[in-house]
C-alpha positions in Angstrom: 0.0 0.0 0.0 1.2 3.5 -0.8 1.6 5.5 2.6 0.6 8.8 0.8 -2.8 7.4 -0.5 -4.4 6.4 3.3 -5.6 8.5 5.3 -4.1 6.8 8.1 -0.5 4.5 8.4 0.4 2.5 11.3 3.7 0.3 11.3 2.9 -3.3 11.1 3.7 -5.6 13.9 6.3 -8.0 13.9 4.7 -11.2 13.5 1.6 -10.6 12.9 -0.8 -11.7 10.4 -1.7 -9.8 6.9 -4.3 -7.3 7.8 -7.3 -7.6 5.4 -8.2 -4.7 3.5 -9.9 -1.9 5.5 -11.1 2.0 4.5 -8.8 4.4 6.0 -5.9 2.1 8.0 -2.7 1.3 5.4 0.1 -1.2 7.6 3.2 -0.6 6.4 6.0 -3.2 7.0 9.7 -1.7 6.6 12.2 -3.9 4.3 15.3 -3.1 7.1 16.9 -1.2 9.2 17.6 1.9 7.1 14.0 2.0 6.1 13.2 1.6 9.6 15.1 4.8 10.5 13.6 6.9 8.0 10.3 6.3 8.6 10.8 7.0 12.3 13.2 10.4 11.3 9.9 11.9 9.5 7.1 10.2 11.8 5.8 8.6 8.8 4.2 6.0 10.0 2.4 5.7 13.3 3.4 2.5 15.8 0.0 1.6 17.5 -0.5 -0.9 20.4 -1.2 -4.2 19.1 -4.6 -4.2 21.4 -5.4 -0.3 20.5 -5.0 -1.6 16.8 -6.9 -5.1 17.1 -9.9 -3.8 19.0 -10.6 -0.3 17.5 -9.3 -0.6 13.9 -9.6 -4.3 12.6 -11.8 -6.1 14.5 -15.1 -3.4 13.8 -14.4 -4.3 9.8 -14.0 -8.4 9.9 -17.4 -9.4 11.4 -18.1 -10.5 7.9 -18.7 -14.3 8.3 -20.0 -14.7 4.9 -16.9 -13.6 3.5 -14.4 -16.7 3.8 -11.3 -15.0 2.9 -12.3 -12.5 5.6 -12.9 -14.9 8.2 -10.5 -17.0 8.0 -7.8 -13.4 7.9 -10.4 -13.2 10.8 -9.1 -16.6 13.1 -5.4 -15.9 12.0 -5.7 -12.2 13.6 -7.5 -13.7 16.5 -5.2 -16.7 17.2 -1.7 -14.1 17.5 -3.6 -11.8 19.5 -4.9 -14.6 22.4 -1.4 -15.8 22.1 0.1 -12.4 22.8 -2.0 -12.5 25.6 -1.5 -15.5 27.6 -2.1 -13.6 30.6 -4.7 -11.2 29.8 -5.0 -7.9 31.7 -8.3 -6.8 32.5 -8.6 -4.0 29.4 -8.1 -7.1 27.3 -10.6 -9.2 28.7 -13.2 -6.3 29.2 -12.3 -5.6 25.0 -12.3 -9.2 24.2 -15.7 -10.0 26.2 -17.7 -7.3 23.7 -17.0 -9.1 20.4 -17.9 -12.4 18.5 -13.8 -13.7 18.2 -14.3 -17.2 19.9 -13.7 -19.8 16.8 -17.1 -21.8 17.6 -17.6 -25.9 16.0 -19.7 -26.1 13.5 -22.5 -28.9 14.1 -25.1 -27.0 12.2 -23.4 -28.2 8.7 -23.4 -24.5 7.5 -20.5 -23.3 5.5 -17.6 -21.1 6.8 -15.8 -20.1 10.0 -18.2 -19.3 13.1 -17.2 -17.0 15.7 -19.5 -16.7 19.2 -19.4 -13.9 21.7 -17.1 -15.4 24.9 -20.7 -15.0 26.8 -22.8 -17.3 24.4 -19.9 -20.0 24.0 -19.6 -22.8 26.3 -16.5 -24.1 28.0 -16.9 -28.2 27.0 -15.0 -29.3 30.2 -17.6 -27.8 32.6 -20.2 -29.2 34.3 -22.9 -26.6 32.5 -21.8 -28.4 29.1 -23.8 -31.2 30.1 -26.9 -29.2 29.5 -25.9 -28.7 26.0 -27.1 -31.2 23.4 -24.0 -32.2 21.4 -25.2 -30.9 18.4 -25.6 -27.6 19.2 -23.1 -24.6 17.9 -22.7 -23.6 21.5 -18.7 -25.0 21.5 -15.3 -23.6 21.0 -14.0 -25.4 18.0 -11.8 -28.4 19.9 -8.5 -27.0 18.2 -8.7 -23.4 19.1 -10.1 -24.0 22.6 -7.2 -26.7 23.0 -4.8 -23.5 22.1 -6.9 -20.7 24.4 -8.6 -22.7 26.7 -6.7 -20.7 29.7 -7.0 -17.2 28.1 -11.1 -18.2 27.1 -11.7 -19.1 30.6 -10.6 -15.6 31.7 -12.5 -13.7 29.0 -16.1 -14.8 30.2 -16.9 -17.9 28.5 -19.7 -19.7 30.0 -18.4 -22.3 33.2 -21.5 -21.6 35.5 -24.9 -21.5 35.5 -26.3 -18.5 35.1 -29.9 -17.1 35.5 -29.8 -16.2 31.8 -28.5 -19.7 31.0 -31.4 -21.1 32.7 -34.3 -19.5 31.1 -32.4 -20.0 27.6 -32.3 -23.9 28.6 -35.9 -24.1 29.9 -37.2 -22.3 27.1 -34.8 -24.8 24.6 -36.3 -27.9 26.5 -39.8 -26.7 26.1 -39.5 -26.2 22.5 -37.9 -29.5 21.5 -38.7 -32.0 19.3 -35.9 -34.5 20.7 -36.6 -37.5 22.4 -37.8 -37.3 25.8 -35.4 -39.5 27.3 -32.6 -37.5 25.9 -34.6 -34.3 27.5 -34.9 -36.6 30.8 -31.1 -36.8 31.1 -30.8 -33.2 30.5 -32.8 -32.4 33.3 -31.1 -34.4 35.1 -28.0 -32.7 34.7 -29.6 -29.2 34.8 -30.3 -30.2 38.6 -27.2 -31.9 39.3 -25.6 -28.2 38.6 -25.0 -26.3 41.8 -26.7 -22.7 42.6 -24.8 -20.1 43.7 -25.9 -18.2 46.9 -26.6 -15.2 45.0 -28.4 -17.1 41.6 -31.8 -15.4 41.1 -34.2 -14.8 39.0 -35.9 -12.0 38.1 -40.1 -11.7 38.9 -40.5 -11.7 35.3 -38.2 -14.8 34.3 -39.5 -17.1 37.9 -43.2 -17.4 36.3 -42.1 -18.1 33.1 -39.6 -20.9 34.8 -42.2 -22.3 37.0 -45.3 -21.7 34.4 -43.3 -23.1 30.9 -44.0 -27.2 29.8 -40.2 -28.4 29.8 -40.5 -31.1 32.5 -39.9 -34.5 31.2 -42.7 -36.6 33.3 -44.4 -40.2 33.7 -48.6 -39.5 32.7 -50.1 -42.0 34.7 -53.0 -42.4 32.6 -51.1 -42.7 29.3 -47.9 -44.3 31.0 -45.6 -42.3 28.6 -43.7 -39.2 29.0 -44.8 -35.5 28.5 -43.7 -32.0 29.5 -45.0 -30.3 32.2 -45.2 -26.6 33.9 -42.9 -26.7 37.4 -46.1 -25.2 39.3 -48.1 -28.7 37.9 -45.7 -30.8 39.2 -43.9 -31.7 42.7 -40.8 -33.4 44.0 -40.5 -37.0 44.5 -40.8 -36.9 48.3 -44.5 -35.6 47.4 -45.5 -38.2 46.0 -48.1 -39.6 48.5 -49.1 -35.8 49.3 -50.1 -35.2 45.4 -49.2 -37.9 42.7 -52.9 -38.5 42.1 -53.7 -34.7 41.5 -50.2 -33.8 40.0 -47.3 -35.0 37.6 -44.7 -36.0 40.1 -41.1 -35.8 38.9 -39.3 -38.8 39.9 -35.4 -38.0 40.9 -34.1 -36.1 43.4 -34.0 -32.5 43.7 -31.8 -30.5 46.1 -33.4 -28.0 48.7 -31.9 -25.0 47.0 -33.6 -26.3 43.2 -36.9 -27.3 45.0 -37.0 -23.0 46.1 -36.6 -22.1 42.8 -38.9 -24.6 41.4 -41.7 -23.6 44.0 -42.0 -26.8 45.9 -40.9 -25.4 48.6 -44.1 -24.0 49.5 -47.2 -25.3 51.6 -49.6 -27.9 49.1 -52.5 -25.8 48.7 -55.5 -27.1 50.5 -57.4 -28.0 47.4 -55.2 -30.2 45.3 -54.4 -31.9 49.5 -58.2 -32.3 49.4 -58.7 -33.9 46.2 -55.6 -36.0 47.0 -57.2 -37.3 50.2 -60.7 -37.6 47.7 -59.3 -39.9 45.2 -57.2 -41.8 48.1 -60.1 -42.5 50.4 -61.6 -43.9 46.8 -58.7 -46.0 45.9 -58.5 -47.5 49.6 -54.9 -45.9 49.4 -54.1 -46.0 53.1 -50.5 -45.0 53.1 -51.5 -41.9 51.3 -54.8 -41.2 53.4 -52.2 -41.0 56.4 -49.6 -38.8 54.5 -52.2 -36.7 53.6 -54.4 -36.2 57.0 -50.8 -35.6 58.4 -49.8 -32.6 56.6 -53.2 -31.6 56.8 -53.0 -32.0 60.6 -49.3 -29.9 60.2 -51.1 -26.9 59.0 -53.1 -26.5 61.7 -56.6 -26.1 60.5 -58.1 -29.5 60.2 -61.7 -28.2 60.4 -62.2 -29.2 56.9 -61.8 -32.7 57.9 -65.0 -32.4 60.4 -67.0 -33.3 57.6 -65.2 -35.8 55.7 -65.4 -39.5 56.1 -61.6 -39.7 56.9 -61.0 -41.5 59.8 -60.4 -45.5 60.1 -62.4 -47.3 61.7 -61.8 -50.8 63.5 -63.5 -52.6 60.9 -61.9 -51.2 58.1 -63.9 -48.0 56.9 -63.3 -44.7 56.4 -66.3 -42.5 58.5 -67.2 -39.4 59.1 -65.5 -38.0 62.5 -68.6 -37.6 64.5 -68.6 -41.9 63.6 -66.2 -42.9 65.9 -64.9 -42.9 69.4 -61.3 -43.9 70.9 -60.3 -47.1 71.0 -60.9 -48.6 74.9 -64.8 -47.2 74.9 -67.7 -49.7 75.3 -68.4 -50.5 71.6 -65.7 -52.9 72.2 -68.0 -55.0 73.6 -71.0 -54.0 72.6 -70.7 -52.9 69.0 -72.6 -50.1 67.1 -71.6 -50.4 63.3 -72.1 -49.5 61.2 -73.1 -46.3 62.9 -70.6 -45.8 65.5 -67.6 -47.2 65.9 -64.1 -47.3 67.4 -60.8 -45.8 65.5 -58.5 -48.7 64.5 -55.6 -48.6 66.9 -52.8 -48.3 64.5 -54.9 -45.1 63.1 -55.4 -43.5 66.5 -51.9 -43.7 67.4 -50.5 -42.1 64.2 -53.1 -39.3 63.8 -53.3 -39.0 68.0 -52.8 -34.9 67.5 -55.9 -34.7 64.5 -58.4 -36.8 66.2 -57.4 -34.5 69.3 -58.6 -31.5 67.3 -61.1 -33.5 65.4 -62.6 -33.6 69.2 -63.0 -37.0 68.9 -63.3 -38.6 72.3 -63.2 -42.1 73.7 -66.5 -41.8 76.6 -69.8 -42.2 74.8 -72.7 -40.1 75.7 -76.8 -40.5 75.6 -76.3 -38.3 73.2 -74.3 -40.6 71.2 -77.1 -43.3 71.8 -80.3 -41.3 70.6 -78.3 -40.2 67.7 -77.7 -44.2 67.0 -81.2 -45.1 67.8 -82.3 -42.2 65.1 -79.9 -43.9 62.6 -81.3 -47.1 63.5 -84.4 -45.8 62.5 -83.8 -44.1 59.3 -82.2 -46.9 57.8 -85.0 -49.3 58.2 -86.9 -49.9 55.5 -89.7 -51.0 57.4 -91.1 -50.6 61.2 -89.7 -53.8 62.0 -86.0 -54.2 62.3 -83.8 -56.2 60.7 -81.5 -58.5 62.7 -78.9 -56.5 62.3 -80.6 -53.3 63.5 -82.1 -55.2 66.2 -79.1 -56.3 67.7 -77.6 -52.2 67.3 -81.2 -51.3 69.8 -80.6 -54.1 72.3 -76.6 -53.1 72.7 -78.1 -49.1 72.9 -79.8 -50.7 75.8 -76.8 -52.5 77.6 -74.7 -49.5 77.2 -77.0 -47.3 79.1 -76.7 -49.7 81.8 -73.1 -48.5 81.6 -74.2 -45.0 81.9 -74.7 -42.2 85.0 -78.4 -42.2 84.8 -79.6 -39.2 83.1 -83.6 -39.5 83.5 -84.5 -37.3 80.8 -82.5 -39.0 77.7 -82.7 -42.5 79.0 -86.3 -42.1 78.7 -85.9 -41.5 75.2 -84.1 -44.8 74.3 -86.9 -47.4 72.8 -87.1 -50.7 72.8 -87.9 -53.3 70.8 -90.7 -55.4 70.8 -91.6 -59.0 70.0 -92.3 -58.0 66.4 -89.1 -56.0 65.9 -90.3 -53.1 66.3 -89.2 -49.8 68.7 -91.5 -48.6 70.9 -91.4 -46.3 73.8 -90.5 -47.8 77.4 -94.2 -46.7 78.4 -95.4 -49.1 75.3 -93.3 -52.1 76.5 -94.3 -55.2 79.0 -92.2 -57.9 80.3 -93.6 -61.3 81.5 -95.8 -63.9 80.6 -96.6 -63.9 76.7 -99.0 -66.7 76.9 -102.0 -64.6 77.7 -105.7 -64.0 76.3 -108.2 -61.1 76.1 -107.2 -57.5 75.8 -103.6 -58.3 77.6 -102.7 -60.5 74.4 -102.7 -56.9 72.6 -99.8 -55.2 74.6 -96.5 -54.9 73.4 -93.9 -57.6 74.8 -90.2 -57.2 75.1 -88.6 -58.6 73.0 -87.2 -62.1 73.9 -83.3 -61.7 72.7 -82.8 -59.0 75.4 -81.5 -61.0 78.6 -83.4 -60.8 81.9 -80.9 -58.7 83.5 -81.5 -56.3 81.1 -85.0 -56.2 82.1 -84.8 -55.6 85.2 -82.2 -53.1 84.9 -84.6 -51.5 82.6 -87.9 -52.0 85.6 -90.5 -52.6 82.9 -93.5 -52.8 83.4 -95.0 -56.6 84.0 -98.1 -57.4 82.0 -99.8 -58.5 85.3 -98.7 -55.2 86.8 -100.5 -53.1 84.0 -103.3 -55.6 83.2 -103.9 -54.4 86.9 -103.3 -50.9 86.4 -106.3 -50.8 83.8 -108.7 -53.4 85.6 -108.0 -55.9 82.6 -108.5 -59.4 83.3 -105.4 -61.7 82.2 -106.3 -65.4 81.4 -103.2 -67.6 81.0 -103.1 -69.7 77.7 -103.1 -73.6 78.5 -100.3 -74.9 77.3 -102.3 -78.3 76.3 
């Protein structure tokens, strides 16, 4: 180049490769020493810094990838200068970090020389590689990192996982159209990688990252894999809280991931409900009693008070109000299926939420007319079935059991020969083998014992025969 035709000349440096052709800059390289001298005698020629040269008059004009020639002048200029710069100083890396000069692989297949920002390349012996498919232009080419690995690892290329990173990745998993056990293993790995204690993301980025399908998961129903939102999906140690309400993803995920990811925070009440719904359906126990216990953590199990939740000693699940402690009377004389005990095991796990429940272990008159009203609803008829009738007669013996209370014990009927409950006023003990107007009273019935009977001081069909100046004639037995 002619010095007097550019507008600017600057003294080539030794070693370094041909500058390509740009507007305005002319490099001049002096034949020898007496050319040398002259050029410095007249200031001829100007001698730039090699970084002052490379960053603010080459690199600006060979950005043009298309342009072979250009890029590969390009990765010769940009090979001397990380090589001149072993040990970069801070103005290099600062000037280096602003510009695409890493040589990038190409696994795209597209023609010519790629060059990455340092931010947006990715060193391949970190542990952040592994969220990178293989195939993706994301890598140094092996060579030239091989060359400037050291130097690249101080100019800002990618080691750590950054907040940025992440929401690139998330949004790259969602979007995929790769197999889902390759995506699987790339989760994986995402949550392998460590967070730092000041990683965080911004409002705007955490609902996309918890709201975004790019969760690899097992459907249940359709027993194959599918990509779910974070905020429809909990960790594995979940499972029995939620895996019949939402997608549960099965490895393990630190404390630190599971803050980020949301599942961290308190199971809302609803999808716990319909949890404990499907699981009292499924005769699930183990996640009945996972459930009523985080329930019971929370400390508002009035929601409970009207679901049939709690275990009973035969087996079912019943209403609260159903049941009383294990050790009460129904042990021996039994009330199902309208009131029963709590099966043991049950009482002892869930001690603290039948304690708020208000479920107690002494049964009441209360509890007995409430029975007796059951009793009667459920028959179909006026006369009781067996069952039924053996439910009235153990009403009866529990009382016995009871401090007297004049007023409700009244209330308590009894059956009659028929089946049927009548009031104690209705009801005669005694000889059944009668005529006349006495044949029409209402007799005990004959499965409840004697001792009962008297406990009970009815009234003897002599006694009331009496009482309303009705003759009794005995029935001969021949």
């Amino acid at each position: 180049t002619t010095i007097g035709t550019s507008t600017r000349a600057i003294r080539k440096i030794e070693g370094m490769p041909p500058i390509p052709s740009i507007p305005g800059l002319a490099s001049f390289d002096p034949c020898d020493t007496h050319e040398t001298n002259l050029l410095d005698f007249f200031d001829l020629v100007e001698q730039m810094p090699l970084l002052r040269l490379f960053f603010e008059h080459i690199v600006p004009h060979i950005d043009d990838e298309k342009n072979t020639d250009m890029a590969e002048a390009k990765l010769r200029l940009v090979n001397f200068i990380l090589e001149k710069n072993m040990r970069p100083s801070d103005i290099f890396k600062s000037h280096f970090s602003k510009h695409k000069l890493v040589h990038c692989a190409n696994f795209s297949g597209s023609d010519g020389i790629r060059f990455r920002l340092p931010a947006t390349t990715v060193d391949p012996t970190s542990t952040v590689s592994n969220i990178f498919f293989d195939d993706e232009d994301v890598f140094p080419q092996p060579d030239f990192f091989r060359r400037h690995h050291e130097v690249l690892k101080g100019c800002g290329i990618v080691q750590v996982l950054s907040p940025e990173i992440l929401i690139e990745r998330v949004h790259i998993f969602a979007s995929s159209s790769r197999d889902k056990q390759t995506l699987i293993v790339k989760v994986k790995q995402l949550f392998s990688l460590s967070l730092g204690a000041g990683f965080e993301l911004s409002p705007t980025s955490l609902v996309r990252f918890r709201t975004l399908k790019w969760l690899p998961v097992l459907c249940p129903s359709s027993k194959d894999y599918q990509l779910v939102s974070p905020d429809s999906c909990r960790a594995l140690d979940d499972k029995e809280l939620v895996d019949l309400v939402l997608y549960i993803f099965e490895s393990s995920v630190t404390p630190k991931w599971k803050v980020l990811l949301g599942w961290n925070r308190v199971i809302e009440r609803g999808t716990l409900m319909k949890q404990l719904d499907k699981s009292l359906r499924q005769r699930s126990s183990r996640r009945v009693d996972e459930t009523l216990a985080y329930l019971s953590s929370l400390g508002d199990c009035g929601i409970l008070s009207q679901y049939p939740c709690i275990l009973s000693s035969h087996g079912d699940y019943v209403l609260p109000d159903r049941v009383l402690l294990p050790g009460s009377l129904l042990s021996r004389y039994p009330l199902t299926p309208f009131l029963d005990e709590v099966e043991p095991s049950f009482a002892r796990t869930h001690s603290q939420l039948l304690k708020e429940l208000g479920i107690r272990q002494g049964i009441t008159y209360d509890d007995l007319l409430r029975v007796q009203s059951m009793i009667v609803e459920s028959s179909e008829s006026s006369k009781l079935s067996n069952e039924n009738l053996d439910t009235a007669i153990s009403l009866l013996n529990i009382s016995t059991r009871l401090q007297s209370d004049g007023k409700a014990s009244s209330l308590l009927m009894i059956p009659d020969t028929n089946g049927k409950l009548l009031p104690r006023s209705e009801i005669v003990c005694g000889e059944r083998n009668v005529t006349g107007q006495a044949a029409s009273f209402s007799f005990v019935n004959p499965k409840i014992s004697q001792d009962l009977v008297e406990y009970l001081r009815l009234e003897s069909s002599y006694a009331r025969a009496t009482r309303l100046g009705i003759e009794i004639e005995d029935v001969d037995d021949d």
